[in-house]
C-alpha positions as CSV (number, residue, x, y, z in Angstrom):
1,X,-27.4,-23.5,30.3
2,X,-30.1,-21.1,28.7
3,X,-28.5,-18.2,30.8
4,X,-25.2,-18.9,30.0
5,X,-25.7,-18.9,26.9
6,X,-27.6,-16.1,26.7
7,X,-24.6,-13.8,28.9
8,X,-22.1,-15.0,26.5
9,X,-24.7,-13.6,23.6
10,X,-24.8,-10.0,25.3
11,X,-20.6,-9.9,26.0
12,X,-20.2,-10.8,22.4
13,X,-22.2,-8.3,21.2
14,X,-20.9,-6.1,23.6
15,X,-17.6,-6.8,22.1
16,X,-18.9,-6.1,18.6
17,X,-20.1,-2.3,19.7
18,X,-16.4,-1.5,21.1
19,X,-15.6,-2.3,17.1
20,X,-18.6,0.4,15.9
21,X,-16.8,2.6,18.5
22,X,-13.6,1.9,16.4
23,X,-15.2,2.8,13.2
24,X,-16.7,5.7,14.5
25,X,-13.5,6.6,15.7
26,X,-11.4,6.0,12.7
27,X,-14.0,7.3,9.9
28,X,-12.9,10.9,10.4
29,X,-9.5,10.7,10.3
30,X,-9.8,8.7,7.0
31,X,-11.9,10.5,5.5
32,X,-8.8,13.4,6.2
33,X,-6.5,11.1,5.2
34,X,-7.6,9.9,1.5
35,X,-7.8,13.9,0.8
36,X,-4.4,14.4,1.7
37,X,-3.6,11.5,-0.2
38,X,-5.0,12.6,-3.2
39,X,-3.7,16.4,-2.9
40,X,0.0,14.9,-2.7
41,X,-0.8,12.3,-5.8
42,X,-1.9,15.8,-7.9
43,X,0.3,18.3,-6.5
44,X,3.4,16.7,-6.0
45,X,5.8,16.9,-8.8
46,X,6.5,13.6,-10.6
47,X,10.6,14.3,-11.2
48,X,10.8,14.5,-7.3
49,X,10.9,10.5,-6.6
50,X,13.0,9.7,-9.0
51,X,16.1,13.2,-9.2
52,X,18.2,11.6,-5.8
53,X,17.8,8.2,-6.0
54,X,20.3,7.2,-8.7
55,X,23.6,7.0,-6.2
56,X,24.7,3.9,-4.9
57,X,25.2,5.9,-1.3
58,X,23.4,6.3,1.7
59,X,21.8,9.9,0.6
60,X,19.7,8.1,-2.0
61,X,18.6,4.9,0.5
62,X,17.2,7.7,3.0
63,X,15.5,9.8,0.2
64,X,13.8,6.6,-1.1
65,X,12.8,6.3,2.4
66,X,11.4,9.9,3.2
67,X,10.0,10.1,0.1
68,X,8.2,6.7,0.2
69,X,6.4,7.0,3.9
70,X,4.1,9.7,2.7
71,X,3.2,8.5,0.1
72,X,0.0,6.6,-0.6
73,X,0.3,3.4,-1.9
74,X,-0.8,0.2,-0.8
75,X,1.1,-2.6,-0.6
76,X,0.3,-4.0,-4.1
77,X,1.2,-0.8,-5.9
78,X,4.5,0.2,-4.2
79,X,5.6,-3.3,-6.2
80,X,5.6,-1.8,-9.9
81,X,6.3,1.4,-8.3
82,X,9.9,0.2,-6.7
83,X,10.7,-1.6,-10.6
84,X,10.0,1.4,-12.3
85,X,12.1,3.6,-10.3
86,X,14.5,0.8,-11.2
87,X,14.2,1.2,-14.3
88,X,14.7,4.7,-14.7
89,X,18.1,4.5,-13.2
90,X,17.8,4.4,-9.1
91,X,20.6,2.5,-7.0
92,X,19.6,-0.9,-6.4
93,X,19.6,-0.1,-2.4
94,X,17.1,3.1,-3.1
95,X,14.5,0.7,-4.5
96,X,14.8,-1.8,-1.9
97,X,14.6,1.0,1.2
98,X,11.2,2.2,-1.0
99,X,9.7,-1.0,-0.9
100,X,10.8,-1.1,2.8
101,X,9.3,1.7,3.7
102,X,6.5,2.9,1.5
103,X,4.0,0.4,2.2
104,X,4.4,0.3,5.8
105,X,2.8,3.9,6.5
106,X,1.0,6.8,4.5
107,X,-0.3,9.7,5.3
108,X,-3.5,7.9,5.5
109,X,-2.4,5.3,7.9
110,X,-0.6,7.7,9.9
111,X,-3.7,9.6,10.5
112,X,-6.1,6.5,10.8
113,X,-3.3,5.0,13.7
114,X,-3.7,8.5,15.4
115,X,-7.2,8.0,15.7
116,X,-7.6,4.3,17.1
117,X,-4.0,4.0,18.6
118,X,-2.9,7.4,20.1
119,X,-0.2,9.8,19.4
120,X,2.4,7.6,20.7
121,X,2.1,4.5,18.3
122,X,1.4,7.3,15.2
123,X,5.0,8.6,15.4
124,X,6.8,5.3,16.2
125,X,5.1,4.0,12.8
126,X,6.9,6.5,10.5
127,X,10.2,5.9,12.5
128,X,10.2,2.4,13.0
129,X,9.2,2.5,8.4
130,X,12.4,4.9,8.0
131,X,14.5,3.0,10.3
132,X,14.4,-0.5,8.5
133,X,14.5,1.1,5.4
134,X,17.8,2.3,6.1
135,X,18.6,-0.6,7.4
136,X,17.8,-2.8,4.3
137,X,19.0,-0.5,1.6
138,X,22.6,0.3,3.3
139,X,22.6,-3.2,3.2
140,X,22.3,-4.1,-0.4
141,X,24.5,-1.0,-1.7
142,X,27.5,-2.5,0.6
143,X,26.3,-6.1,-1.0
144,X,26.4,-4.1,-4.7
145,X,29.7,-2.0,-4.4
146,X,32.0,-5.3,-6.1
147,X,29.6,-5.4,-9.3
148,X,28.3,-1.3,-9.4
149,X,29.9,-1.3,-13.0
150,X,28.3,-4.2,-14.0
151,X,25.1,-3.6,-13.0
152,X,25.2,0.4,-14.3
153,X,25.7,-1.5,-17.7
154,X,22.9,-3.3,-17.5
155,X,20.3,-0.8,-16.2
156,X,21.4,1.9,-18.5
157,X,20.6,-0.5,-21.6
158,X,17.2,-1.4,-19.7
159,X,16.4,2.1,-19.1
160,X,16.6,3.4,-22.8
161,X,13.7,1.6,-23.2
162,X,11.9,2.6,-19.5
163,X,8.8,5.0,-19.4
164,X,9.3,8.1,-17.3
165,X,7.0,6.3,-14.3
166,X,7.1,8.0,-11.3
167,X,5.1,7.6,-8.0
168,X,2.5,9.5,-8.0
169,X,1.8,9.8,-11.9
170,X,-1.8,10.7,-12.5
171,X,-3.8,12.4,-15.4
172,X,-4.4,15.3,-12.9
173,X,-1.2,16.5,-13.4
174,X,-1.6,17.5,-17.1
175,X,-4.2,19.9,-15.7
176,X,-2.5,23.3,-15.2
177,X,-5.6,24.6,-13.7
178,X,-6.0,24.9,-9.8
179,X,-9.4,23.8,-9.9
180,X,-8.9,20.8,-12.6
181,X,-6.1,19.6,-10.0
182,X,-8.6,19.9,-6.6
183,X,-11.3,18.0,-9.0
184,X,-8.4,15.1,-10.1
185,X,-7.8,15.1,-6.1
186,X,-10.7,14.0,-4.8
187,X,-11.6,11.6,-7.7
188,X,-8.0,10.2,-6.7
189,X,-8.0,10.1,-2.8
190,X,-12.2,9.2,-2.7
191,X,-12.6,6.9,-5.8
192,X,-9.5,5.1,-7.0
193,X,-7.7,5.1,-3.1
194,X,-10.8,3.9,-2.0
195,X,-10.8,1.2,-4.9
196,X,-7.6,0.1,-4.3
197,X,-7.5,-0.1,-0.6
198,X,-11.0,-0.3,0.5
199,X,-11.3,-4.0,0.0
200,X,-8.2,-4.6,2.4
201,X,-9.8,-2.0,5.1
202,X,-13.1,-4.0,5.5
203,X,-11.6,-7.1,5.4
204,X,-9.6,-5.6,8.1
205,X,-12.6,-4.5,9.9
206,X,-14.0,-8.1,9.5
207,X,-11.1,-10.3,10.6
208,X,-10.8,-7.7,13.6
209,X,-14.3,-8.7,14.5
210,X,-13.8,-12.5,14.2
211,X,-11.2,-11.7,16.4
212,X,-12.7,-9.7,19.2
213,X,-15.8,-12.5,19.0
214,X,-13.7,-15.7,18.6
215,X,-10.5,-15.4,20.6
216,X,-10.6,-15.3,24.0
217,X,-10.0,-12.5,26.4
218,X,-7.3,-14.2,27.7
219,X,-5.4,-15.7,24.9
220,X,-2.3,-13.9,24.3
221,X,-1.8,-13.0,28.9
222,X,0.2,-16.8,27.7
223,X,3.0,-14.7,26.2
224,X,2.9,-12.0,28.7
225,X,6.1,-12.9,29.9
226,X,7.6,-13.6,26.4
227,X,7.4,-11.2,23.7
228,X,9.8,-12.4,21.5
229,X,7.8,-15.9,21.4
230,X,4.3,-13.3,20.6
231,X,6.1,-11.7,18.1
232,X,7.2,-14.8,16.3
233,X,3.8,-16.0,16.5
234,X,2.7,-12.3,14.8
235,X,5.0,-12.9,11.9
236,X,4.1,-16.6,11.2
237,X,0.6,-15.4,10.1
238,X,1.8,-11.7,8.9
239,X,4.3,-12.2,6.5
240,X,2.5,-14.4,3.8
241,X,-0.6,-12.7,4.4
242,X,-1.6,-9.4,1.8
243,X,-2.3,-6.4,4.2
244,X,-2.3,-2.9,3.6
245,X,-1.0,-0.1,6.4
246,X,-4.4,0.7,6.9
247,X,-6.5,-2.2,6.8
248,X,-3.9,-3.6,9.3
249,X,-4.8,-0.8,11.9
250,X,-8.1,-2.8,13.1
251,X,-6.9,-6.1,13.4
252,X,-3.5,-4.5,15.7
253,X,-6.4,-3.0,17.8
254,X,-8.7,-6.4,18.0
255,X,-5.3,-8.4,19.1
256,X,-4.4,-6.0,21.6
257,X,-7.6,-6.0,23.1
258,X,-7.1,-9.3,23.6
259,X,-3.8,-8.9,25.1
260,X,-1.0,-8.5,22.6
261,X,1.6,-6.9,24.0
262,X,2.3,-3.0,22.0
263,X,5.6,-4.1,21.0
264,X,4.0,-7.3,18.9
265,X,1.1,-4.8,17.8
266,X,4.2,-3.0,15.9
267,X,5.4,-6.0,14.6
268,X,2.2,-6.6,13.0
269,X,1.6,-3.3,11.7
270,X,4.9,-2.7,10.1
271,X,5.7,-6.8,8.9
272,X,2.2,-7.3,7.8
273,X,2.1,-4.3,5.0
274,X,5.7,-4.3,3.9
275,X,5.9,-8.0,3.1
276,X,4.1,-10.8,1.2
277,X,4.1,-13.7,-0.9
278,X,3.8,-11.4,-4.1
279,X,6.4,-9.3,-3.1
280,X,9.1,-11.9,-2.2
281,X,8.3,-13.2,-5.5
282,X,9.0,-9.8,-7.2
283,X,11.6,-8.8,-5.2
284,X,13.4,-12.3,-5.8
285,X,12.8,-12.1,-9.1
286,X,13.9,-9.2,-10.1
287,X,16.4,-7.6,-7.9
288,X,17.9,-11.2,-7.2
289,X,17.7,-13.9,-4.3
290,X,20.6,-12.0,-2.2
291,X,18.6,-9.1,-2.5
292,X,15.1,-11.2,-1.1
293,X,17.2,-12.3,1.8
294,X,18.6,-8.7,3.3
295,X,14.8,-7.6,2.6
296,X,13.1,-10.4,4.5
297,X,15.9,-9.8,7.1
298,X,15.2,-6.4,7.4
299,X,11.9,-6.3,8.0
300,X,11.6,-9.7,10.8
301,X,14.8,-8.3,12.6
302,X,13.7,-4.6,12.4
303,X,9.9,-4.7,12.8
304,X,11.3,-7.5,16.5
305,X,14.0,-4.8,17.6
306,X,11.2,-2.3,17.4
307,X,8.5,-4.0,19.1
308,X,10.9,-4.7,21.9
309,X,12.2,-1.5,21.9
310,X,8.8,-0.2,23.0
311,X,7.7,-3.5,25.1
312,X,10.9,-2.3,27.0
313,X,12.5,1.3,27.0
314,X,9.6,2.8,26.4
315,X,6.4,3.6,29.1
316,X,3.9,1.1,28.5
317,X,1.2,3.6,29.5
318,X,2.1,5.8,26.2
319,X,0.8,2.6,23.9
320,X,-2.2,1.8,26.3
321,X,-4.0,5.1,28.0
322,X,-4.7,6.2,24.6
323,X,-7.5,3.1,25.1
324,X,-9.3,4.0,27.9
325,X,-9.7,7.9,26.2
326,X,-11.5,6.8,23.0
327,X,-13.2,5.0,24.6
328,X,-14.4,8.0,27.0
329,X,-14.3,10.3,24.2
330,X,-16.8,8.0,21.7
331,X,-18.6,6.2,24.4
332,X,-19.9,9.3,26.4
333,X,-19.6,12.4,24.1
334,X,-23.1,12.4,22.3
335,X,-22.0,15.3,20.0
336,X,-18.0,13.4,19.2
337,X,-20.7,10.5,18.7
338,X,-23.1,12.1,16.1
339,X,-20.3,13.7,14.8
340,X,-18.3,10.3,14.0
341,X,-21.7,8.5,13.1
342,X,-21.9,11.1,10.8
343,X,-18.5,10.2,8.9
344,X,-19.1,6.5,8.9
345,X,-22.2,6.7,7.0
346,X,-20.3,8.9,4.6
347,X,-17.0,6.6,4.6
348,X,-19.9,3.8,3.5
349,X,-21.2,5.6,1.2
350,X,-17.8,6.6,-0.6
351,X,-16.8,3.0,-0.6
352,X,-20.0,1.7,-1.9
353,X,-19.8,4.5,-4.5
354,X,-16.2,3.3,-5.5
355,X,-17.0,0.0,-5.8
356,X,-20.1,0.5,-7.9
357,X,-18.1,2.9,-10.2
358,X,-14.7,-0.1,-10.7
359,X,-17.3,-2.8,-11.4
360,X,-20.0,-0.6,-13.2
361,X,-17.4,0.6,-15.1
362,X,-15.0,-2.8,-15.6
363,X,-15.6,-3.7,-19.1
364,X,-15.2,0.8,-20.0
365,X,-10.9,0.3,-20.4
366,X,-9.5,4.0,-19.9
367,X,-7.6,4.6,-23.4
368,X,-3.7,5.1,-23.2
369,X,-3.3,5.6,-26.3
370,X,-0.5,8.9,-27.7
371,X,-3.4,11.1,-28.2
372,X,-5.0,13.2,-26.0
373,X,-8.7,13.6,-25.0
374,X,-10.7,15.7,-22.8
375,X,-11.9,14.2,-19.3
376,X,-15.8,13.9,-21.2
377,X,-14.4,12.9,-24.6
378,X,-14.6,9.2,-25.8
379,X,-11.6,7.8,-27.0
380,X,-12.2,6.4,-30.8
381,X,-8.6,5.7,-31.0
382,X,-9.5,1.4,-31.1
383,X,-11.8,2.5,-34.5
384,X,-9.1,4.2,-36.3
385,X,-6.7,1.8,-35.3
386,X,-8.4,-1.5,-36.9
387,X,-5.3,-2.2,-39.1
388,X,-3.1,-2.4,-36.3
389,X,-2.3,-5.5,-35.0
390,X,-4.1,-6.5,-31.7
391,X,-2.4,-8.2,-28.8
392,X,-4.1,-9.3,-25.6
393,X,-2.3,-10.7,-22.4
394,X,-3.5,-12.0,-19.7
395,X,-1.5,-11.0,-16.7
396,X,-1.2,-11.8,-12.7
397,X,-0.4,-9.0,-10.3
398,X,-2.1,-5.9,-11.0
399,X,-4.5,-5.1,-8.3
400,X,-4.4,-1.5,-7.9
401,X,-4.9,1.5,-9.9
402,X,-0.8,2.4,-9.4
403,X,-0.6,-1.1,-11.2
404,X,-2.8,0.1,-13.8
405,X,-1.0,3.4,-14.2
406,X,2.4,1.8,-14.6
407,X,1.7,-0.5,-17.1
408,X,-0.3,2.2,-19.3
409,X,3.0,4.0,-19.0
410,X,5.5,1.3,-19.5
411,X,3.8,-0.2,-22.7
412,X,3.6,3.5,-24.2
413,X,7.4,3.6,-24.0
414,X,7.3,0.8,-26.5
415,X,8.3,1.6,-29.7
416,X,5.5,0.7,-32.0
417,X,2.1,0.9,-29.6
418,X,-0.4,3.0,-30.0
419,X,-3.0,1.9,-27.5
420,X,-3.1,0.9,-23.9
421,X,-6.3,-0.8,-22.4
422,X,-5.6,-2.4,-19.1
423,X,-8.4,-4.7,-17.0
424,X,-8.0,-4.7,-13.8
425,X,-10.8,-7.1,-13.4
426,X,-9.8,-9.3,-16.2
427,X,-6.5,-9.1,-15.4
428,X,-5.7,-8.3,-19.5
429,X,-3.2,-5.9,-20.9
430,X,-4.9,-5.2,-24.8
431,X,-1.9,-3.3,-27.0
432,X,-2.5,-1.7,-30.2
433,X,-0.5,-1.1,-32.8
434,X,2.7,-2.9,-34.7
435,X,5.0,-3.8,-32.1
436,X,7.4,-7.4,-31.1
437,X,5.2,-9.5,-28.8
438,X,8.2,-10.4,-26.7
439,X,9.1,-6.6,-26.0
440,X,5.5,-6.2,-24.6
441,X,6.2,-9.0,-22.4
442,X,9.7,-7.5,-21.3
443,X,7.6,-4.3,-20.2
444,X,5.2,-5.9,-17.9
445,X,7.5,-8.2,-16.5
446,X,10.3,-5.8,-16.0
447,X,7.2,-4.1,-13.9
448,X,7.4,-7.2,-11.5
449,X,4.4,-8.7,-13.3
450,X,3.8,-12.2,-14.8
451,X,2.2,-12.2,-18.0
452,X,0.2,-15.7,-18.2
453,X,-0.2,-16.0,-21.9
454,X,-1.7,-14.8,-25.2
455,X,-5.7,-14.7,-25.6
C-alpha cells in the first residue's frame, strides 16, 4: 500500500514538472506578447476602429473582425468596448462580429498558443475568431435590414450624447513624443495588461494543474470515438465560465494531455473567451434578445464546425507533434532551459509588481477630470471643486482597466461633470460637478454596466 502510494506521489509530481515545462515554455512568448500589446494600444490611432464600421454591410462586419483579433482585450473589456463603438454610430452587426472575435485571440494569445500549442493551432485560432465573426454579424445585419431606419433614429439621438471611445484609448496617446509613447507602452502591456489579465492567466495555470493531478490519464480516450459528444461536454463548462484567450491556453493544454481530442481543444479556446454569463447579459440587454440568440449560435455552432473541421480534414499530427518538440526542446536543452527559467522569474516578478501597484494604489483614483496634468502632477481638481455636487455609484461589471477607461470617457461626455474617479476595487463611479443623476446612470449603463445604487 505504502509503495503504491508512494508511485502515485512521484507520477503526480512528475505531472506537475510537465506544467513548469509549460511555463517555461510560455513565459517568453508572453513576455513578447504584452509588448506588442502595449505598442498597438499607444501607437495605433484611435479613429481607426471606429471610421468603417458604421455600414449596415458586410465590409463593416469583416473590419470589426480584423480590427478586433489583434487587439488586446480581455474578455471583460471587449464588453464596454463593443457598446461604445455602438454608441458612436457602428452597424449593429459590426459590434456583434467585435465581440465575436475580439476576445477570442490577441496578439498576446496568438503568441502564447505558438509557444505551448505549435504553429498549427496558432493560425487556426485567428481564422477560426474571423470566421464566426463573420458568421454572427452577417447574421444580425440581414436580421436588422426591415428596421435600419428605425434603429439609425435611435442611435443617432444616443450618440449626440456618446464620448469619442475608441479601442485602444490611452493617456499615451496625448504624448507626441516617441519616447513618452515607448514609456506609456510598457506601463500599458507590463502593468495594466498584466492587471487586467494576470489574475485569469494563473488561475489558468492553476485549474490546469488540478487538472493534470486530478483527472485521469485516461478520462477523455471515452469520447475518442465521439467528438461531437467531447465538444458538448467542453461547452457545458466553457460557456458560463469567465476565461480570457490567454489564460484559456493552459487549461486546452492540461485537457489534451489527458486526451481531448484537438478539435474540442478549439472549442474550448475560442467558446471559453468569447462567451459568458456577463456578456449574454450585456449583449441581451442591450443589443436585444434576437441579437443574444444569433451570438450564442454563432459561437457553439462555429467554435463545433471548427473543432471538427480539424478532428477531421485536417492531419492530426499538425495539432499533436508540436508536443513531443517542447517537450525535447525544454526538457533537454539546458541553455532553452536557463533561458526560459530566466523569463518566468521575470513574468513573476512583473505580475507581482502589477498587483502590488492596483492594490497599493486602490484607494489613489486617477483624476478624469477636463483639465490636464503632467504624468508627476497631482490632480487638486476634487479641492477646487468642493461646491460641486458629489455623486457616488456603486456599479457591477468593471473589471479591467478598458472598463475603467470607458467609463472615464463616457461620463466626461456628460454635460455638467467635471470629475471622473472610477474604483475598480470598489466598484464606485464618484462624479463631480452639477449634472442629472439619471444621465450619469444612462452613461454607465449604455456601457453594458449595471449601476447598483447611490452611496
Amino acid at each position: 500500500m505504502l509503495q503504491r502510494f508512494w508511485l502515485t506521489f512521484v507520477a503526480k509530481l512528475k505531472d506537475m514538472h510537465e506544467i513548469l515545462n509549460l511555463i517555461n515554455a510560455m513565459s517568453p512568448f508572453l513576455l513578447l506578447g504584452f509588448l506588442l500589446a502595449g505598442l498597438m494600444h499607444v501607437f495605433v490611432p484611435n479613429t481607426l476602429y471606429s471610421r468603417y464600421l458604421s455600414n449596415n454591410n458586410f465590409a463593416s462586419v469583416c473590419w470589426a473582425a480584423l480590427l478586433g483579433i489583434p487587439l488586446p482585450l480581455c474578455s471583460c473589456g471587449v464588453i464596454p468596448t463593443a457598446m461604445s463603438l455602438k454608441r458612436e454610430g457602428a452597424s449593429k452587426g459590426a459590434t456583434v462580429s467585435f465581440l465575436i472575435a475580439t476576445p477570442q485571440t490577441g496578439v498576446d494569445s496568438i503568441i502564447a498558443t505558438y509557444s505551448l500549442m505549435g504553429l498549427p493551432f496558432a493560425l487556426v485560432r485567428p481564422v477560426a475568431a474571423l470566421l464566426t465573426a463573420l458568421f454572427g454579424g452577417v447574421l444580425v445585419n440581414i436580421g436588422e435590414k426591415n428596421n435600419r431606419s428605425s434603429k439609425t433614429i435611435s442611435d443617432g439621438n444616443a450618440s449626440e450624447k456618446s464620448p469619442n471611445v475608441a479601442c485602444n484609448s490611452t493617456e499615451g496617446k496625448k504624448n507626441t513624443n516617441f519616447w513618452h509613447k515607448c514609456v506609456a507602452a510598457l506601463k500599458y502591456g507590463y502593468v495594466e495588461m498584466m492587471q487586467d489579465i494576470g489574475k485569469y492567466l494563473i488561475i489558468g495555470l492553476v485549474v490546469a494543474g488540478a487538472i493534470t493531478v486530478l483527472v485521469p490519464d485516461s478520462f477523455f480516450a471515452l469520447f475518442a470515438d465521439n467528438s461531437v459528444l467531447s465538444m458538448l461536454l467542453v461547452l457545458l463548462f466553457a460557456l458560463p465560465m469567465y476565461l480570457c484567450a490567454t489564460g484559456s491556453i493552459p487549461i486546452a493544454v492540461a485537457l489534451m494531455l489527458k486526451g481531448l481530442s484537438p478539435g474540442a481543444a478549439l472549442v474550448l479556446l475560442m467558446a471559453g473567451p468569447a462567451v459568458n454569463f456577463a456578456s449574454m447579459l450585456v449583449v441581451g440587454k442591450v443589443l436585444g434578445k434576437k441579437t443574444l440568440a444569433i451570438y450564442l449560435l454563432s459561437v457553439i455552432l462555429g467554435s463545433m464546425l471548427c473543432g471538427l473541421g480539424i478532428d477531421y480534414l485536417l492531419p492530426r499530427s499538425w495539432f499533436v507533434m508540436p508536443w513531443a518538440e517542447m517537450q525535447q526542446v525544454v526538457g533537454h536543452t539546458h541553455s532553452w532551459l536557463s533561458f526560459n527559467s530566466v523569463c518566468s522569474v521575470l513574468m513573476m516578478g512583473l505580475l507581482i509588481h502589477a498587483f502590488v501597484q492596483k492594490y497599493r494604489h486602490g484607494h489613489d483614483h486617477a483624476c478624469s477630470c477636463s483639465h490636464h496634468h503632467d504624468a508627476q502632477e497631482k490632480c487638486t481638481c476634487a479641492t477646487q471643486q468642493v461646491n460641486q455636487s458629489l455623486l457616488v455609484l456603486q456599479v457591477e461589471g468593471m473589471r479591467c482597466n478598458h472598463c475603467k477607461a470607458n467609463v472615464e470617457k463616457a461620463l466626461q461626455a456628460v454635460a455638467g461633470v467635471e470629475q471622473v474617479q472610477v474604483s475598480l476595487e470598489n466598484k464606485t463611479v464618484t462624479v463631480t460637478g452639477n449634472t442629472s443623476p439619471n444621465e450619469i446612470t444612462h452613461a454607465i449603463e449604455s456601457l453594458g454596466f449595471k449601476v447598483m445604487r447611490g452611496m
